[in-house]
FIVEXTOR-993389 format. One line per field, with one value per residue (C-alpha): residue number from 1; x, y, z; residue in three letters. Coordinates in Angstrom, 2 decimals, decimal comma, padded with zeros to 5 digits. Layout:
<nodes>
num = c(NUM  ...)
c1 = c(X  ...)
c2 = c(Y  ...)
c3 = c(Z  ...)
residu = c(Ala  ...)
</nodes>
This chain:
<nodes>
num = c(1  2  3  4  5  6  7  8  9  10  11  12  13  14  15  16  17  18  19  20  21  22  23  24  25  26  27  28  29  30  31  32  33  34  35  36  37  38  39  40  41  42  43  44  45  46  47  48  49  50  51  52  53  54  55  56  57  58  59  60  61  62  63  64  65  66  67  68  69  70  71  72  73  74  75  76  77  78  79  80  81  82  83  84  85  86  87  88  89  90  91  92  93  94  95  96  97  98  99  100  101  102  103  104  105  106  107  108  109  110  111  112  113  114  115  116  117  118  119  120  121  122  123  124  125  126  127  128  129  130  131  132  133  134  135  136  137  138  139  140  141  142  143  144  145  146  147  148  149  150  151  152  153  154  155  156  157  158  159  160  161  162  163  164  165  166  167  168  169  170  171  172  173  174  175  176  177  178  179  180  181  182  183  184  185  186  187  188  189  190  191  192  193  194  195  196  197  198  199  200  201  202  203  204  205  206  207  208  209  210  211  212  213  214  215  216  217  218  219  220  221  222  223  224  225  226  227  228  229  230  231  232  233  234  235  236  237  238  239  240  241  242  243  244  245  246  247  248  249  250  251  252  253  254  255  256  257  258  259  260  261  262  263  264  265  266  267  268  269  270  271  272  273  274  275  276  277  278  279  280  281  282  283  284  285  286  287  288  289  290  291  292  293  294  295  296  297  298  299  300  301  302  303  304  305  306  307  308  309  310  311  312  313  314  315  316  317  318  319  320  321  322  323  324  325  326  327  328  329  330  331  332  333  334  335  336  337  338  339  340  341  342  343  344  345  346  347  348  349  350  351  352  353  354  355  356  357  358  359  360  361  362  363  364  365  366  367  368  369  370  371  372  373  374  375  376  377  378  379  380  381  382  383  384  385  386  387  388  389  390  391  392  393  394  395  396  397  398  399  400  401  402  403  404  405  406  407  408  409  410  411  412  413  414  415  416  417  418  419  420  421  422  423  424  425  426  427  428  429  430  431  432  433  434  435  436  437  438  439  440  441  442  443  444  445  446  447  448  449  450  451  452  453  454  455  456  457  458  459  460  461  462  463  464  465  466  467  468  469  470  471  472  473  474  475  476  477  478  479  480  481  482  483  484  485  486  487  488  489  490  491  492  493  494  495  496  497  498)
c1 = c(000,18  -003,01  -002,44  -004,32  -006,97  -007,20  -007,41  -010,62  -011,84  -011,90  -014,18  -016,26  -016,72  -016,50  -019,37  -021,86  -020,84  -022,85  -020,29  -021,71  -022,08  -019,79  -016,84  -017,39  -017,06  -014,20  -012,80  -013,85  -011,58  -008,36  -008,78  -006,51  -007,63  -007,10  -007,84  -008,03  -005,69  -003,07  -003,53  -005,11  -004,24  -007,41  -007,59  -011,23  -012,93  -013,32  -016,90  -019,31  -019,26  -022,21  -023,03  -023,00  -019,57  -016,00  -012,87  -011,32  -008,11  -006,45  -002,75  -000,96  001,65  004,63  005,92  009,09  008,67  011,15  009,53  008,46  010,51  008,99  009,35  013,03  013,58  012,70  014,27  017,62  019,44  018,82  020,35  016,65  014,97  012,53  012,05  008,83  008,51  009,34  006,93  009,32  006,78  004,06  001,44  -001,09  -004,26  -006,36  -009,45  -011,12  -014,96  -016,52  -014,33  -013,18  -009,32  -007,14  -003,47  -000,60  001,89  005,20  007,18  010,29  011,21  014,15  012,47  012,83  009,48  007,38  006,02  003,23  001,97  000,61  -001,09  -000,99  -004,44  -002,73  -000,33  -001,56  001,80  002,33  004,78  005,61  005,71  009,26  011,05  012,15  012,58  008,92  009,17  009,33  006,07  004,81  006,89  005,21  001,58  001,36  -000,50  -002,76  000,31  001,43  -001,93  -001,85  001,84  000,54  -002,68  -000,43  002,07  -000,37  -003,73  -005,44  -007,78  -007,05  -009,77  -008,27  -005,34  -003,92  -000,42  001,14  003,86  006,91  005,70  001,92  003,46  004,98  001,39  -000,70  002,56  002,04  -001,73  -001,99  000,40  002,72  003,80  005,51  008,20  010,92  014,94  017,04  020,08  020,54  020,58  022,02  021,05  024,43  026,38  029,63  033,34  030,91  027,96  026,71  023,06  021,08  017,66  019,27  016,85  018,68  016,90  017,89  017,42  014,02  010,77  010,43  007,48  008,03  006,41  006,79  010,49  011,52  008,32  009,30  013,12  011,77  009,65  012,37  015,46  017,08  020,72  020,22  017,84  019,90  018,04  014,82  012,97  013,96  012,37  009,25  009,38  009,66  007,09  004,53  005,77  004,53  001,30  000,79  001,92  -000,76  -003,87  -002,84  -002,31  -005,62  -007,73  -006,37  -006,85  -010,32  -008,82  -011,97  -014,20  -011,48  -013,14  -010,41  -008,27  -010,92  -010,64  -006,62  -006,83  -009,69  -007,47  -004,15  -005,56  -007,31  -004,66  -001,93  -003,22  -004,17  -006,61  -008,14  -010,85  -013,74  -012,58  -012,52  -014,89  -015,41  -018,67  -016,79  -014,25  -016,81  -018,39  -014,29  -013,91  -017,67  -015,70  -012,56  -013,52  -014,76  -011,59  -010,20  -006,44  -005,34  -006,71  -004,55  -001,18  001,69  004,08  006,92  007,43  010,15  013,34  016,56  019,31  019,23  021,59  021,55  022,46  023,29  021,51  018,20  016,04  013,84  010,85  010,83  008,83  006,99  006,63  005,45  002,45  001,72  000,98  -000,85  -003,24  -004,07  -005,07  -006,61  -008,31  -009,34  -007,29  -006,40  -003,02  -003,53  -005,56  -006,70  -010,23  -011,86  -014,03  -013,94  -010,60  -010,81  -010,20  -013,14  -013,56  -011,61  -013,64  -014,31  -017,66  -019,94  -020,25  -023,17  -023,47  -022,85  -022,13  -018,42  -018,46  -017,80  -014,10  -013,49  -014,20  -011,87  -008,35  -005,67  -001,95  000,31  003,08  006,17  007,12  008,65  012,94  011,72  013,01  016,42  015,78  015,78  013,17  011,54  012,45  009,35  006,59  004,33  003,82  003,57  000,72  -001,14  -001,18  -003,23  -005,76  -006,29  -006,85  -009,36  -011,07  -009,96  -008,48  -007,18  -004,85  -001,37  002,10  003,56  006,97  007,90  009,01  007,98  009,57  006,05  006,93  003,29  000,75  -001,46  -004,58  -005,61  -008,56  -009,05  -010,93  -013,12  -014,72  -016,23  -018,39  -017,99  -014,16  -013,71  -016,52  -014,38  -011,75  -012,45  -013,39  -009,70  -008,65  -010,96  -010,10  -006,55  -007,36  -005,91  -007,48  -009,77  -007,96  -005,40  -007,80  -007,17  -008,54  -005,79  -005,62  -002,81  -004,34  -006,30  -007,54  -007,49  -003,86  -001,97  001,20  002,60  004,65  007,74  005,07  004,03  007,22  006,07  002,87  -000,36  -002,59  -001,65  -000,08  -002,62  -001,97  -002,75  -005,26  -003,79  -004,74  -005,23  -002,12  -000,24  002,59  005,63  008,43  011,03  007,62  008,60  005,06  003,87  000,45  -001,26  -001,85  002,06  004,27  007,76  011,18  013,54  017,33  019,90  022,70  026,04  027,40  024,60  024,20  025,33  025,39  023,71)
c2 = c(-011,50  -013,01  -015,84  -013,39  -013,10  -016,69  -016,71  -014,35  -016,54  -019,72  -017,37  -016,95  -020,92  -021,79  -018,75  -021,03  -024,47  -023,91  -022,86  -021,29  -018,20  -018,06  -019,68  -016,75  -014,37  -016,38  -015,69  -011,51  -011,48  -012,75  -009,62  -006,82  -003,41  000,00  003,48  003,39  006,37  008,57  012,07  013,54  012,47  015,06  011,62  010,58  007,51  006,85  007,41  004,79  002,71  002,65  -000,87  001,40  -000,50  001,13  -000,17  -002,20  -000,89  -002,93  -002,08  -005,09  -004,54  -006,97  -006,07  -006,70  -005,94  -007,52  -006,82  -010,24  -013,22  -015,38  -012,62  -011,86  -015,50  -015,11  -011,56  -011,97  -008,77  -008,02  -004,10  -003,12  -004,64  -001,95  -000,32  000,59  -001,75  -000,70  -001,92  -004,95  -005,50  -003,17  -004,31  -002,76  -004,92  -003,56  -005,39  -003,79  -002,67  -005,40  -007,68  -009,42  -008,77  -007,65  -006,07  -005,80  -003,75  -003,91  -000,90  -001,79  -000,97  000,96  003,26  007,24  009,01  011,74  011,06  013,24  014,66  011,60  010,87  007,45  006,56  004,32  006,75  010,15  011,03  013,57  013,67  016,44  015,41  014,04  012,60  009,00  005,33  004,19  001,37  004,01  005,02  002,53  003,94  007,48  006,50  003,27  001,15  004,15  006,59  003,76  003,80  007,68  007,65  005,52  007,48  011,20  008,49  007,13  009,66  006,18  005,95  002,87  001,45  -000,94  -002,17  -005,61  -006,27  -008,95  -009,89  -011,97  -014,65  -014,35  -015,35  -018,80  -019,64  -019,00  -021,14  -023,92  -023,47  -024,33  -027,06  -025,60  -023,92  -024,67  -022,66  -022,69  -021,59  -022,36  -023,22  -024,61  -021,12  -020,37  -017,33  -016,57  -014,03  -013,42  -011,74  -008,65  -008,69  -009,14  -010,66  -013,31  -014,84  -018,27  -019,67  -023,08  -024,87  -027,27  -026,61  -027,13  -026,84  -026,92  -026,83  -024,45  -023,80  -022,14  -020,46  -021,17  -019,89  -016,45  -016,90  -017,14  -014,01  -012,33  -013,01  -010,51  -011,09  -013,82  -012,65  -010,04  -006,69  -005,55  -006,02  -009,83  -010,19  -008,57  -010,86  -013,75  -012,83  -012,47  -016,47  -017,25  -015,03  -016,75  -020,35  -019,51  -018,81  -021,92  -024,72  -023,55  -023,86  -026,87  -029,05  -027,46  -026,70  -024,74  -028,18  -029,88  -028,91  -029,22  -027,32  -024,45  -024,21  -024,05  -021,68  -019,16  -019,30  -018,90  -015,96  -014,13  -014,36  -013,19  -010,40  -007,01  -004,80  -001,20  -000,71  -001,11  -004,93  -005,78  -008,66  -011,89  -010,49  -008,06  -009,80  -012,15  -009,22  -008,97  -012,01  -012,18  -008,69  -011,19  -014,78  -014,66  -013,14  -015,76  -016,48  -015,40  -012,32  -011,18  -009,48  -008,43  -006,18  -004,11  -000,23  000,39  002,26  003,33  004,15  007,22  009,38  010,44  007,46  003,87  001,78  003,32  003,63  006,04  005,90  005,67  008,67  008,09  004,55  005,53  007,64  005,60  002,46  004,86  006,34  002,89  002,04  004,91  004,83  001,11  -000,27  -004,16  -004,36  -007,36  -008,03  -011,40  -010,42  -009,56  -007,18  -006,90  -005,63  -002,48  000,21  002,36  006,07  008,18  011,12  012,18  011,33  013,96  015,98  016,27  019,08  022,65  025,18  026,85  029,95  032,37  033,01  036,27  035,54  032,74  033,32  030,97  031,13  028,77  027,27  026,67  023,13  022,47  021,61  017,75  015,00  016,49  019,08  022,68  025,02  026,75  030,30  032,34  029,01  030,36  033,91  032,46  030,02  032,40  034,70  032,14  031,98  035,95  035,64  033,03  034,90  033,96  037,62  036,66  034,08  034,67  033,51  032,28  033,59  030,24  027,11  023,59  020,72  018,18  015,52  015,72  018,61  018,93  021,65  021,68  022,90  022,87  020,14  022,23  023,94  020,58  020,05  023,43  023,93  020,66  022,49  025,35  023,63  021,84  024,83  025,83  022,96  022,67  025,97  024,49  021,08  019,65  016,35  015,92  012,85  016,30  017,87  017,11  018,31  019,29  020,50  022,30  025,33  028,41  028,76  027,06  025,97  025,09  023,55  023,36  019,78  019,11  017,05  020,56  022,48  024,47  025,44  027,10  023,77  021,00  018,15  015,87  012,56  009,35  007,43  004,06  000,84  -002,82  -004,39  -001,75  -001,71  000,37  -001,97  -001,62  -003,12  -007,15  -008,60  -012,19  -013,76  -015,33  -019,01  -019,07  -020,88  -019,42  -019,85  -017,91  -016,97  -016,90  -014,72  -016,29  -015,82  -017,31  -020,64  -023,55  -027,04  -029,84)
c3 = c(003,35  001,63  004,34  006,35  004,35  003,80  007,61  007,28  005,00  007,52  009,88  007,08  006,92  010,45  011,33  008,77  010,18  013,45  015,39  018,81  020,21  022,67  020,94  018,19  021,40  022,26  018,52  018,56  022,22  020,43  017,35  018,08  016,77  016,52  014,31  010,57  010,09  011,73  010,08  007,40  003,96  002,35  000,03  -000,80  -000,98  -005,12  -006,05  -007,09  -010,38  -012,58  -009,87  -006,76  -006,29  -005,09  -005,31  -001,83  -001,04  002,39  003,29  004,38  007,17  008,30  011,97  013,01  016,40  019,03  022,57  023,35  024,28  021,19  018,56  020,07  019,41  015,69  014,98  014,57  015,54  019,42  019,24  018,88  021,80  022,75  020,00  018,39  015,80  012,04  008,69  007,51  004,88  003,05  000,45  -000,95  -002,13  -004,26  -005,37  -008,66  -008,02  -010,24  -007,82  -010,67  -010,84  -007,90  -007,65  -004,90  -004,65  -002,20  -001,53  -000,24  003,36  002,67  000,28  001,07  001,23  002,57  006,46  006,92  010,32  012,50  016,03  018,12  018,52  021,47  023,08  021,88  020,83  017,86  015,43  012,59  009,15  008,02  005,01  006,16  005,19  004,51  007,29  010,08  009,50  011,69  015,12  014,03  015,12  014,73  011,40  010,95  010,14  007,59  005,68  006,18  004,54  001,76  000,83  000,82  -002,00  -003,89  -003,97  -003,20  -000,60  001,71  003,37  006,31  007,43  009,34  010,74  011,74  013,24  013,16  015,75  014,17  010,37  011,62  014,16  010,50  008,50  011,11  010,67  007,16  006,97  004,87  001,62  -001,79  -002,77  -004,92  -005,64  -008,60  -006,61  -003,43  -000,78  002,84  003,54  006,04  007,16  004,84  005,76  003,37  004,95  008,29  009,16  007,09  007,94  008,08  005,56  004,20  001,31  -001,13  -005,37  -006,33  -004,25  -000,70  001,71  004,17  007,75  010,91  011,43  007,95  006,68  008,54  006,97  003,32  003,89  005,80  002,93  001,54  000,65  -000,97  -003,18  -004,10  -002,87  -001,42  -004,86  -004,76  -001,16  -002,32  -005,12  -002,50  -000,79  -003,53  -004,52  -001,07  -001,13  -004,74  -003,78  -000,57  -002,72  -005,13  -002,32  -000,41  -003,38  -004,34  -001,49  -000,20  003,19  004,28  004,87  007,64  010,60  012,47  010,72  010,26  014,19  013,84  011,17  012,82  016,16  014,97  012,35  014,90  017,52  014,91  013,15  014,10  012,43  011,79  013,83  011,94  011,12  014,66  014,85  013,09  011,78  009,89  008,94  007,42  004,85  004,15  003,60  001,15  -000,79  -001,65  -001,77  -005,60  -007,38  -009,73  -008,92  -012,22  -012,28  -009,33  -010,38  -007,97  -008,63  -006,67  -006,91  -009,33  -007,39  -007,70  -005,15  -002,52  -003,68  -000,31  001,59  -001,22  001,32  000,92  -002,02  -004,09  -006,29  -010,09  -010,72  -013,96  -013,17  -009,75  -010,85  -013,69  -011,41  -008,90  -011,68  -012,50  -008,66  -008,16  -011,86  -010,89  -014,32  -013,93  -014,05  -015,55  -019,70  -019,04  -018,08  -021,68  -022,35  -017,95  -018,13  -020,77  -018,75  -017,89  -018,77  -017,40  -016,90  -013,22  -012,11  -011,68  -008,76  -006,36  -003,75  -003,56  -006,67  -006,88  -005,77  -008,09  -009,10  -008,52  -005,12  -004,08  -003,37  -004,39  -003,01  -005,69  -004,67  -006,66  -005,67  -009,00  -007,69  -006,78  -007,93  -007,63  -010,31  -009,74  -009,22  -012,28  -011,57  -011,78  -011,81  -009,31  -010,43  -014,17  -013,14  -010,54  -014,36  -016,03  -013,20  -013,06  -016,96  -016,01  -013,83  -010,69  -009,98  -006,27  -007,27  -005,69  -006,07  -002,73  -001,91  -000,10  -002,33  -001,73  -003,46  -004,51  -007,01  -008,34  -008,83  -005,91  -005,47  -001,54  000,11  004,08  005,83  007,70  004,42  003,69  000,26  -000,51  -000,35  -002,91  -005,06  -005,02  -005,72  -008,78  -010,25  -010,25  -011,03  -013,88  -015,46  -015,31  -016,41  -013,10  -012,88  -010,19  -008,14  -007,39  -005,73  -002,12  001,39  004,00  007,71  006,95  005,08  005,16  002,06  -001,61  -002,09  -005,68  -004,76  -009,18  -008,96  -010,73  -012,85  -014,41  -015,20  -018,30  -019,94  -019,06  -018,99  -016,88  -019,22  -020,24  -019,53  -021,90  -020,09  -018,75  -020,28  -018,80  -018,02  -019,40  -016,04  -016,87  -018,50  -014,81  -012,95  -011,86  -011,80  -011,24  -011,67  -009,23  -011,03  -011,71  -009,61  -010,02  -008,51  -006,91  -008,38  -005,42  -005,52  -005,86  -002,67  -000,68  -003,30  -001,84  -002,48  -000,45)
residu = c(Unk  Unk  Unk  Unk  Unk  Unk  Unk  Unk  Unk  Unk  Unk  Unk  Unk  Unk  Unk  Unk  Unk  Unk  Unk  Unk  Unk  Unk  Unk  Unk  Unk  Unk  Unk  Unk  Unk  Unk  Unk  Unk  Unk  Unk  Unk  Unk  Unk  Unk  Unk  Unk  Unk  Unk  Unk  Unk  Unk  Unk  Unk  Unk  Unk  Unk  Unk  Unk  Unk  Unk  Unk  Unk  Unk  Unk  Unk  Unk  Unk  Unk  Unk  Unk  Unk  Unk  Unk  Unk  Unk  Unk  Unk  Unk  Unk  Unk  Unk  Unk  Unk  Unk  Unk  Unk  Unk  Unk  Unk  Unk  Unk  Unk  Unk  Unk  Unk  Unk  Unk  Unk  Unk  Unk  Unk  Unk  Unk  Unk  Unk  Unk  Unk  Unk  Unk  Unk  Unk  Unk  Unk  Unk  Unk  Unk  Unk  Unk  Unk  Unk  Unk  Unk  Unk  Unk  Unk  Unk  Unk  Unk  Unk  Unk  Unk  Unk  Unk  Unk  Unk  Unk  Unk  Unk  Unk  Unk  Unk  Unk  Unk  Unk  Unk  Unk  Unk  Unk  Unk  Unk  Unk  Unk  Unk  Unk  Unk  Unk  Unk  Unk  Unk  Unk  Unk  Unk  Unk  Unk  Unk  Unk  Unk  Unk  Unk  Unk  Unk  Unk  Unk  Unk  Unk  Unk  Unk  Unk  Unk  Unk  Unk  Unk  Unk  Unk  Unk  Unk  Unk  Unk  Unk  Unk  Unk  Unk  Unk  Unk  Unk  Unk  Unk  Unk  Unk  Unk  Unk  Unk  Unk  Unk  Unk  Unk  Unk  Unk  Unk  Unk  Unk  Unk  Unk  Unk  Unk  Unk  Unk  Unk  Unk  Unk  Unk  Unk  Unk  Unk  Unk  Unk  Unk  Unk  Unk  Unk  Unk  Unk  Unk  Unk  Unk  Unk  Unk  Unk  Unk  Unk  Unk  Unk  Unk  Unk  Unk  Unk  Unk  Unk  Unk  Unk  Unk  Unk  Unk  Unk  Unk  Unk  Unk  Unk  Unk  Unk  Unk  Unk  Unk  Unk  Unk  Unk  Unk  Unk  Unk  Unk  Unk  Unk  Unk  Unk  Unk  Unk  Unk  Unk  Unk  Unk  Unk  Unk  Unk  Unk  Unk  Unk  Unk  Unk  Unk  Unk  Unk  Unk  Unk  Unk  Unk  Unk  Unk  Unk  Unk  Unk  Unk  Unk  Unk  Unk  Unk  Unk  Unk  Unk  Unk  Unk  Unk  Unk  Unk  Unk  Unk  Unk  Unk  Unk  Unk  Unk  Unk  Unk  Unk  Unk  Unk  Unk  Unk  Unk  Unk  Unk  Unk  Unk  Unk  Unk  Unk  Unk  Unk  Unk  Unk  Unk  Unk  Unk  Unk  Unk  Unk  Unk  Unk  Unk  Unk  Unk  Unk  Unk  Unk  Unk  Unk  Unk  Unk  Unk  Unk  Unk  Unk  Unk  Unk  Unk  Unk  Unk  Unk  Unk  Unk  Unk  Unk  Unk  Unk  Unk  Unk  Unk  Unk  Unk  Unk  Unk  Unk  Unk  Unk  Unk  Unk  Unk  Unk  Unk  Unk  Unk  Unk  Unk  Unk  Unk  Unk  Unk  Unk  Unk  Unk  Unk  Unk  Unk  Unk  Unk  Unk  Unk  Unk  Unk  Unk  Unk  Unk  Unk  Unk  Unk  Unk  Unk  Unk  Unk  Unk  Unk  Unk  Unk  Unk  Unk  Unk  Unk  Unk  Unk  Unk  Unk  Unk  Unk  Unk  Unk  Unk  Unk  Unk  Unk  Unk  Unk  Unk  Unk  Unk  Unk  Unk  Unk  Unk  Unk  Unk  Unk  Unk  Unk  Unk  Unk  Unk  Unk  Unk  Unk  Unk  Unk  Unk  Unk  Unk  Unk  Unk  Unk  Unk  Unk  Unk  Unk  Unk  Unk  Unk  Unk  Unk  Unk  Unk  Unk  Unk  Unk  Unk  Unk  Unk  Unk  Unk  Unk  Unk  Unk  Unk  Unk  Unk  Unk  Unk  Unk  Unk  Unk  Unk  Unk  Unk  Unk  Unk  Unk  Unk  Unk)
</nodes>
């Protein structure tokens, strides 16, 4: 997926090497575009760094759409012809606000989480919220539901999006020439008399430059890399192997291939709206271009099977929030940085705007959403929390009849009460030492809502949490570094010998 932004990068170099007006017109024509997000997440932009700097969160979005005769070609199965086309592949980038270190992390495809409410920006269509497979966000509104779906997971706010799809990856693998990558045995990635399907990717032991279709089938393996996690694992190699080759050989200064590279990125990717032109996908390109290769860790969500349904997945859940509190906390997952990589204070910045009001005057409803994570409810949560409040002063705290199963510990407050409802807010959530990155508008409610996770099960004061530290990923978290090459295992079954 960096390939894209390598592909950003090229504009960045052609725009300064006199290229003209109208062939830059001719560029902004071939972007694709379309709205940011699909619903409302009530997740906030992180607030400024001593610099004036935020974080640069961009989800990263594989397509494996099949309504055209070239992507059709490149699919494999044809059952799905017509469909709207499902999130193959989802990355989060991250870029740290000193833009010194960066992080990505895959979730696989087949992992079970919450869908929340979302709108088509191109069709208008609605859809209610839902608890699916994570790649059918993108047939429930589109890229902006994905990015939606991500920011309700992770409490991160995500600033843009691009997609591609599966005829866009091999135009950008053609455009670059190539790219190294590696397996430990000699792989056919077939069907077998077990299991149907197979990308058809057929390398020898050893390293292998790969373009075009067989570019597509090392992205697309998954058998015979044993699961999801391997594939994710694949494709970092190739996001890795990307970054390495491009720095290495200068590509940027071959005019000709600047041209190929501008074309075939602009033609194959599509983007949130406000990147919709080569101008700003230029100041992208000016955010990213300085982050040293080996200060850029991937990593895949930990998961373990759907008990539900063995083929699908679900989140670790401490590993889970501990890799979210470090994006949204903006701790390198990485400790190769120095003194630039000690994680910063963890304090919430101060807030600016409108006093609480006071709290005998705001009403709280809590919500007893403590039976996730398979576990069952804590009889008697609600009322036992909406106690403490009264005793704190906010007398018209409430217990909600109604349970709601929330793996983590969320306070809302409703969109339309703006800076004051999130003032209001963190005054309950202050008295309750509910960390601030909780607090959360919604649509969805009336009036200050405390929804007590199955993060919060017992006690009066939220469990405090030890702050995270620089490349301190949980222990189940694969993670490879961006200078690294590595090389794939294959899975038995699919090694084969040339």
């Amino acid at each position: 997926m960096f390939r894209w932004i390598a592909s950003v990068v090229s504009l960045l170099i052609l725009a300064t090497a006199g290229a003209g007006y109208l062939y830059i017109e001719h560029l902004n024509g071939n972007i694709r575009s379309g709205g940011r997000s699909g619903g409302d997440s009530g997740v906030e932009k992180a607030a400024p760094d001593a610099s004036g700097h935020t974080p640069l969160n961009i989800l990263l979005i594989g397509a494996d759409g099949r309504n055209s005769k070239e992507n059709l070609a490149l699919g494999g199965a044809k059952d799905t012809v017509g469909d709207k086309p499902r999130g193959d592949v989802q990355m989060l980038l991250h870029v740290s606000a000193d833009r010194r270190s960066a992080a990505v992390v895959s979730i696989p495809r087949d992992t079970r989480v919450d869908i929340p409410a979302c709108r088509d920006d191109e069709t208008g269509e609605e859809y209610p919220p839902t608890n699916r497979i994570i790649t059918e966000s993108l047939q429930r509104g589109g890229p902006g539901c994905t990015l939606t779906t991500w920011e309700k997971l992770t409490g991160v706010y995500v600033d843009h999006w691009m997609m591609v799809d599966f005829a866009g990856v091999v135009r950008m693998a053609d455009a670059v020439g190539g790219v190294p990558v590696c397996v430990k045995q000699g792989v056919w990635d077939r069907p077998t008399p077990q299991v149907p399907g197979g990308s058809g990717l057929k390398l020898r032991k050893g390293e292998t430059y790969v373009k075009g279709e067989q570019a597509l089938q090392w992205l697309r393996t998954r058998h015979a890399f044993f699961n999801d996690q391997g594939r994710a694992r694949a494709q970092h190699m190739y996001m890795n192997a990307m970054l390495r080759q491009l720095k290495a050989q200068n590509a940027f200064t071959d005019t000709g291939r600047i041209t190929d590279l501008a074309e075939a990125g602009t033609k194959a990717i599509k983007v949130s709206e406000e990147l919709g032109t080569v101008s700003k996908l230029f100041d992208l390109a000016m955010e990213l271009k300085d982050v040293p290769t080996n200060r850029i860790t991937m990593t895949t969500l930990p998961t373990v099977e759907d008990p539900q349904n063995r083929a699908h997945l679900l989140p670790v859940k401490d590993s889970a929030q501990r890799i979210w509190r470090m994006l949204r906390e903006d701790v390198p997952f990485d400790a190769n940085g120095g003194p630039a990589a000690k994680p910063k204070p963890t304090a919430a910045p101060k807030e600016t705007g409108p006093a609480a009001a006071a709290p005998s005057s705001l009403a709280v409803t809590v919500v007893n959403g403590t039976g996730a994570e398979g576990r069952y409810a804590v009889k008697g949560r609600a009322g036992g929390i909406a106690e403490v409040l009264r005793g704190k002063g906010f007398t018209r705290a409430d217990a909600s009849r109604a349970t709601e199963p929330a793996a983590e510990t969320v306070l809302a407050y409703p969109t339309s009460s703006g800076a004051q409802g999130r003032a209001d807010a963190l005054s309950v959530a202050k008295a309750i030492g509910l960390p601030a990155g909780a607090v959360r508008a919604a649509g969805d409610v009336d009036g200050l809502r405390l929804t007590v996770g199955a993060d919060w099960r017992e006690g009066d004061a939220f469990p405090r949490q030890e702050d995270p530290k620089a490349g301190d990923l949980p222990p189940d978290a694969e993670n490879s570094n961006g200078a690294k090459a590595d090389c794939m295992d294959v899975y038995k079954p699919y090694q084969y010998d040339w």
